[in-house]
C-alpha positions as CSV (number, residue, x, y, z in Angstrom):
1,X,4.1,8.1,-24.0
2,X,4.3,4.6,-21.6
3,X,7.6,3.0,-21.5
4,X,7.7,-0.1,-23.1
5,X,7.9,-2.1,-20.2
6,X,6.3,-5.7,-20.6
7,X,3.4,-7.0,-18.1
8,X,5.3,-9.5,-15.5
9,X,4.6,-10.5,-12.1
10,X,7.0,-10.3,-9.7
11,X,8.1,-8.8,-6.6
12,X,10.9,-5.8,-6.5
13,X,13.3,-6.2,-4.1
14,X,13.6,-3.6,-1.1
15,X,10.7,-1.1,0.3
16,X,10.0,1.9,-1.0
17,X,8.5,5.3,0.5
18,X,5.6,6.9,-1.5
19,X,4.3,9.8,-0.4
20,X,1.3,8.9,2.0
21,X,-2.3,11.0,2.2
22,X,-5.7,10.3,4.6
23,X,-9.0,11.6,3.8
24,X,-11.8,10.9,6.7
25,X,-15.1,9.6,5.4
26,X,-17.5,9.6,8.5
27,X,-15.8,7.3,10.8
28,X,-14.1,5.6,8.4
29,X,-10.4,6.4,7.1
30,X,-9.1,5.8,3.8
31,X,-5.3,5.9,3.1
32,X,-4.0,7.0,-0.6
33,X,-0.8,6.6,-1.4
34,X,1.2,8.1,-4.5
35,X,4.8,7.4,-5.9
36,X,6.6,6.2,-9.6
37,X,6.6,2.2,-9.8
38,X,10.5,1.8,-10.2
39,X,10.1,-1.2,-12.5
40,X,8.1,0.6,-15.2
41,X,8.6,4.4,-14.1
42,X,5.3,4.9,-14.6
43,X,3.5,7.2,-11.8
44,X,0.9,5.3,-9.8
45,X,-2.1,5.8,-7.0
46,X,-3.4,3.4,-5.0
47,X,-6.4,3.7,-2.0
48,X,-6.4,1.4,0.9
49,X,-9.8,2.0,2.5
50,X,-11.9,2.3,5.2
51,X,-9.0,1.8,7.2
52,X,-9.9,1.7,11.0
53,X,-7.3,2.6,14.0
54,X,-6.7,-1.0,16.1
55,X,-9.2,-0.5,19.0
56,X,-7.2,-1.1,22.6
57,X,-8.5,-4.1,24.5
58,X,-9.4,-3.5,27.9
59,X,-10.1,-5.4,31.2
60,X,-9.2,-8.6,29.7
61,X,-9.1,-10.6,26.4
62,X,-5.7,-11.4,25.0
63,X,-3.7,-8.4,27.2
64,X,-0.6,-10.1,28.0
65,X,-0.8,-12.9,25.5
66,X,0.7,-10.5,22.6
67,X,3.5,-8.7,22.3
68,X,3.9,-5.4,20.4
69,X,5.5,-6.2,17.0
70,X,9.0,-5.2,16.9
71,X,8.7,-3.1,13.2
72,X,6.0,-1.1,11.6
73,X,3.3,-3.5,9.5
74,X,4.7,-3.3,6.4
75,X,2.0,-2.6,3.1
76,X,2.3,-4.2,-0.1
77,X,0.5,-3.6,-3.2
78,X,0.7,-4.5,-7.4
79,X,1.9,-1.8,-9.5
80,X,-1.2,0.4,-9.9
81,X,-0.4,2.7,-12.8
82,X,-2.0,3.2,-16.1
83,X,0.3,2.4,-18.1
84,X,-0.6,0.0,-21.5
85,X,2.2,-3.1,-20.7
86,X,1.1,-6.3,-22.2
87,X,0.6,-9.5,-22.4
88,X,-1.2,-7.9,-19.3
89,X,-4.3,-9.6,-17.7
90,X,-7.8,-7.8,-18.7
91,X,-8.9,-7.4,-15.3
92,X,-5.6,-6.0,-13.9
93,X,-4.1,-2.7,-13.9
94,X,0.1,-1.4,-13.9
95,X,2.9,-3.3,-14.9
96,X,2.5,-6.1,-12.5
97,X,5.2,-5.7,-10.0
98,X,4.6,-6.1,-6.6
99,X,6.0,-3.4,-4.2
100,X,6.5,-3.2,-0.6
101,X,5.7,0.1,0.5
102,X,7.1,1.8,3.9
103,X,4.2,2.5,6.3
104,X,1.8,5.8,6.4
105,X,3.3,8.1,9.2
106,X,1.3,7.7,12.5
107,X,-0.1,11.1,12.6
108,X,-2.6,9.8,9.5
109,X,-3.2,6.1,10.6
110,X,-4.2,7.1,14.2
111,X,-2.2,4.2,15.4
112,X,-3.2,0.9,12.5
């Protein structure tokens, strides 16, 4: 049965680590990742895809003009479960909370 949990928007505080997967599709990379929403407890999926690795610029362009960032990107996505919360939006899914999600481990991203 889904928790009675009431559709609101809003962000939860901290980041969280799902469990990350990559499936190759051609050239083309698309990230899943899979984890329990803490605000509803409702388990959720979502697919981030085609991803593509960051291509290195050579002999020229902006090398020198960036520096590397000093943390991982970090990846943030709505509550994707299928849980029934209302007063929820027709065209939207989950319970409407906004997570921030640790990064995929580099072994899947290829360096994104």
């Amino acid at each position: 049965m889904t928790p009675e949990t009431p559709y609101r928007r809003h962000p939860h505080p901290g980041t969280l680590t799902f469990q990350w997967t990559a499936q190759n599709n051609g050239d083309e990379k698309e990230l899943t990742v899979t984890g329990t929403c803490p605000v509803c407890e409702c388990a959720m999926t979502h697919s981030f895809g085609p991803v593509q690795p960051l291509i290195a610029k050579g002999g020229g362009g902006f090398l020198g003009r960036r520096k590397a960032p000093a943390e991982p990107e970090i990846w943030n996505v709505s509550c994707a479960c299928e849980g029934y919360h209302q007063p929820r939006p027709a065209h939207r899914g989950g319970c409407g909370a906004m997570l921030t999600l640790a990064p995929p481990p580099a072994h899947l991203t290829g360096g994104i």
